[in-house]
C-alpha positions in Angstrom: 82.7 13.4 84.3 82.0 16.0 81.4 82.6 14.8 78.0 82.4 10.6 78.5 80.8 8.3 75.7 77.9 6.6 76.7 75.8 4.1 74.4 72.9 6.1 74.4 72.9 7.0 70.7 72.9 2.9 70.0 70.3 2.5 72.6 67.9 4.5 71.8 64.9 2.6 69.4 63.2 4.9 66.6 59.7 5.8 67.6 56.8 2.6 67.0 54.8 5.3 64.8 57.5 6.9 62.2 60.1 4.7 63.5 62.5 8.2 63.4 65.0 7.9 66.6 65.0 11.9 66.5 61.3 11.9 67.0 62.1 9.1 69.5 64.8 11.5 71.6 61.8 14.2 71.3 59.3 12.0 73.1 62.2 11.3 75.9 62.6 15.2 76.3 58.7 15.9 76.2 58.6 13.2 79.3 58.3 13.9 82.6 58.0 11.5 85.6 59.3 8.5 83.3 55.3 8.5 81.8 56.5 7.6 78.2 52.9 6.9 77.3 51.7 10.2 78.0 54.7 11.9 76.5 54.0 9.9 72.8 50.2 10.7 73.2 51.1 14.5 73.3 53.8 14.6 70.7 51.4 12.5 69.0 48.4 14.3 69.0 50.2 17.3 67.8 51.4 15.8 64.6 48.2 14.3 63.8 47.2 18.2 64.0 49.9 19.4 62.0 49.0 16.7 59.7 45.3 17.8 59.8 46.6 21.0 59.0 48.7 20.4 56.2 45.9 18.2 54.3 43.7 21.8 54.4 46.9 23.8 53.3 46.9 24.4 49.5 50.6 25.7 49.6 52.7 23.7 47.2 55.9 24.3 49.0 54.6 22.8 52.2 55.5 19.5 53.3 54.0 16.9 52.9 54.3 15.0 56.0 54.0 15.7 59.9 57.4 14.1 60.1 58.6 17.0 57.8 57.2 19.5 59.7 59.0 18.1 62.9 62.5 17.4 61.3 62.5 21.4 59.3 60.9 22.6 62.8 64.4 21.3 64.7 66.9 22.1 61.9 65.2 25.7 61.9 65.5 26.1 65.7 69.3 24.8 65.9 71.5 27.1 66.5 74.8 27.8 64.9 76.8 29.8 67.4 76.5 30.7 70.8 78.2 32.7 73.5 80.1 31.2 76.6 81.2 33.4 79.6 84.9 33.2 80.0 87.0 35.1 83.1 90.2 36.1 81.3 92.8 38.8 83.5 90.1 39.1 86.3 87.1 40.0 83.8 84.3 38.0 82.3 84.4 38.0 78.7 81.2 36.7 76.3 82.7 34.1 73.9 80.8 33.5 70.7 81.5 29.8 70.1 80.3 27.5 67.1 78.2 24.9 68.8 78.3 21.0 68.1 76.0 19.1 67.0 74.2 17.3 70.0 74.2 20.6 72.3 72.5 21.9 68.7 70.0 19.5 68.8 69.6 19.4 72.9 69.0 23.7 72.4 66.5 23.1 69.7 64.5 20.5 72.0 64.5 22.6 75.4 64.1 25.8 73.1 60.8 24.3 71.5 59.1 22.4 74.6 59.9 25.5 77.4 57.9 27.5 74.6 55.1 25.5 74.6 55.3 24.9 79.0 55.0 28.3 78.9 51.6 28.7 77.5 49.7 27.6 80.6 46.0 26.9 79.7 46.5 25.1 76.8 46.8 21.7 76.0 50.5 20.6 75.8 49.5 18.7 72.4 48.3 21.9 70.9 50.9 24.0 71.8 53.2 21.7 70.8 52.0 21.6 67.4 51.5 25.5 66.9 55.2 25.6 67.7 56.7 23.3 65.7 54.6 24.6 62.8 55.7 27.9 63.7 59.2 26.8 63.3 58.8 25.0 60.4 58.1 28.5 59.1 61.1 30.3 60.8 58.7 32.0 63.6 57.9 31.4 67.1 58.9 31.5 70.7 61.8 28.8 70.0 62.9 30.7 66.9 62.7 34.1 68.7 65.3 32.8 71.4 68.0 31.2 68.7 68.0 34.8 67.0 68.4 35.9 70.1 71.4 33.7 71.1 72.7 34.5 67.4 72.3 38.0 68.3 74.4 38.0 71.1 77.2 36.1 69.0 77.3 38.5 66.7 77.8 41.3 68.9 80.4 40.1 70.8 82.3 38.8 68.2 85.2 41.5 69.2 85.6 38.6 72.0 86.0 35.6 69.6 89.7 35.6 70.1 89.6 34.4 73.8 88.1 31.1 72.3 90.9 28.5 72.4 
């Protein structure tokens, strides 16, 4: 059944470290095999190096905080729009559609931890925190596919009156 409430949202406990229930929703989507320790080690780990790397950084305009870092990182990667495939008079028609905010926010989690399962050979923590400081910054893998995504929006826009 598509589309049916659940209680998740009031289940879900912030994080014991920066007690931030995004962060928290993060670690659930970084898990695999229901190993939740392992999955807060990694995400961890990489904001202690983003932290390590701020604290070097000399840039005024730079956060302050890991948790910064993390929370621009995901607003940067959300996407706006997106396109849906839609079979109108026998054809197949690519829809631009605004996107709501929990698909935004699921996107911007899968976009950002399929980027760094890519890079095989490195530690997950590492990669982890090269991309989200990447994105903090508006560049990366993750960013690379919402442009993308945004791309293909905008150039079927001619299409945006099939959406309903």
């Amino acid at each position: 059944m598509a589309g049916r409430i659940t209680k998740s949202d009031e289940q879900l406990r912030p994080d014991p470290r920066f007690h931030n229930r995004t962060l928290s929703k993060f670690i659930n989507c970084v898990m695999t095999d229901g190993r939740k320790p392992a999955a807060q080690k990694v995400v961890y780990q990489a904001l202690d190096k983003i932290q390590n790397r701020l604290d070097k950084d000399a840039n005024p305009d730079a956060p302050r905080e890991a948790i910064e870092v993390f929370e621009r990182a995901i607003e940067n990667v959300k996407p706006h729009m997106e396109v849906r495939s839609k079979r109108i008079g026998g054809a197949n028609y690519q829809v631009p559609l605004p996107v709501g905010p929990r698909r935004r926010q699921s996107l911007a989690f899968r976009w950002i931890i399929t980027s760094c399962r890519a890079e095989k050979g490195r530690p997950m923590a590492s990669s982890l925190a090269e991309e989200l400081y990447m994105a903090a910054r508006r560049e990366g893998k993750a960013m690379n596919t919402r442009d993308q995504v945004h791309r293909m929006a905008e150039a079927n826009r001619a299409f945006a009156h099939f959406a309903r």
